[in-house]
C-alpha positions in Angstrom: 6.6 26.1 10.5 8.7 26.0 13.6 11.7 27.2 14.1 15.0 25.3 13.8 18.3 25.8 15.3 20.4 24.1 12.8 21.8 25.8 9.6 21.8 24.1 6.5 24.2 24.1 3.7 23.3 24.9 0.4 24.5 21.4 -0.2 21.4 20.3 2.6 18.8 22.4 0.5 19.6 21.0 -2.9 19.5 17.6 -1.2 16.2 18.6 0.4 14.9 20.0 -2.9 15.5 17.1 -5.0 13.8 14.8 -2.7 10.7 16.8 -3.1 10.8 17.8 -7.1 8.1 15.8 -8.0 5.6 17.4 -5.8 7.0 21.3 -6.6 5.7 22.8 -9.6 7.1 22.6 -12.9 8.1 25.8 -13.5 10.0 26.2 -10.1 13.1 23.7 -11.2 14.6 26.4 -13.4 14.8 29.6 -10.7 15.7 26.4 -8.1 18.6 25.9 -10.7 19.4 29.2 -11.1 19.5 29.8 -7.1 22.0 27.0 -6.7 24.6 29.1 -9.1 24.9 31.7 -5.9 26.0 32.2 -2.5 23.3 32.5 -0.2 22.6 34.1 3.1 22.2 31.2 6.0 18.8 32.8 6.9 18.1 32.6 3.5 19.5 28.9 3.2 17.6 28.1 6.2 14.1 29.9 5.3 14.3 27.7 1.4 15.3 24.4 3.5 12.3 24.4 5.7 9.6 25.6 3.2 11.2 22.3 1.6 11.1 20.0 4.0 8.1 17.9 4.1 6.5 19.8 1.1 5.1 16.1 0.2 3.0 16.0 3.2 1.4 19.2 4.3 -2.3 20.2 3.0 -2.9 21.9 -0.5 -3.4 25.3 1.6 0.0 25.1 3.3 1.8 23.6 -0.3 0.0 27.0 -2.2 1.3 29.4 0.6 4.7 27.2 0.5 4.4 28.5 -3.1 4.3 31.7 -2.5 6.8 32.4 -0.6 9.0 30.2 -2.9 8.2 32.0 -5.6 9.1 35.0 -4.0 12.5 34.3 -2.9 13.4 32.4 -6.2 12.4 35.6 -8.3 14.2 37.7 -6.4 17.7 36.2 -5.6 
């Protein structure tokens, strides 16, 4: 992914992640959910914004490593 210069509002990611729910996996809405009840670093808002954006579109390897690092951040903010 390439590096952005904007920062995004947590308002930005949730808008981002609920244009791309149908395509995440099931089990991610709840920790989503459960991120949105807390303040948030912007490099932290910005990181869960891109591995958002165009989730629909990139290959099943980049979605699983997408994933990943989801998972990662989700579970353990």
């Amino acid at each position: 992914m390439s590096e952005c210069k904007l920062d995004h509002s947590q308002e930005d990611v949730r808008t981002k992640y609920e244009s791309q729910l149908e395509f995440l996996p099931e089990d991610m809405n709840f920790l989503f959910e459960q991120f949105f009840t807390k303040e948030h670093t912007q490099d932290l808002l910005n990181e869960v914004f891109h591995l958002l954006k165009k989730y629909d579109l990139v290959s099943e390897e980049e979605r699983n490593a997408r994933n990943n690092r989801l998972y990662l951040v989700l579970k353990n903010v």
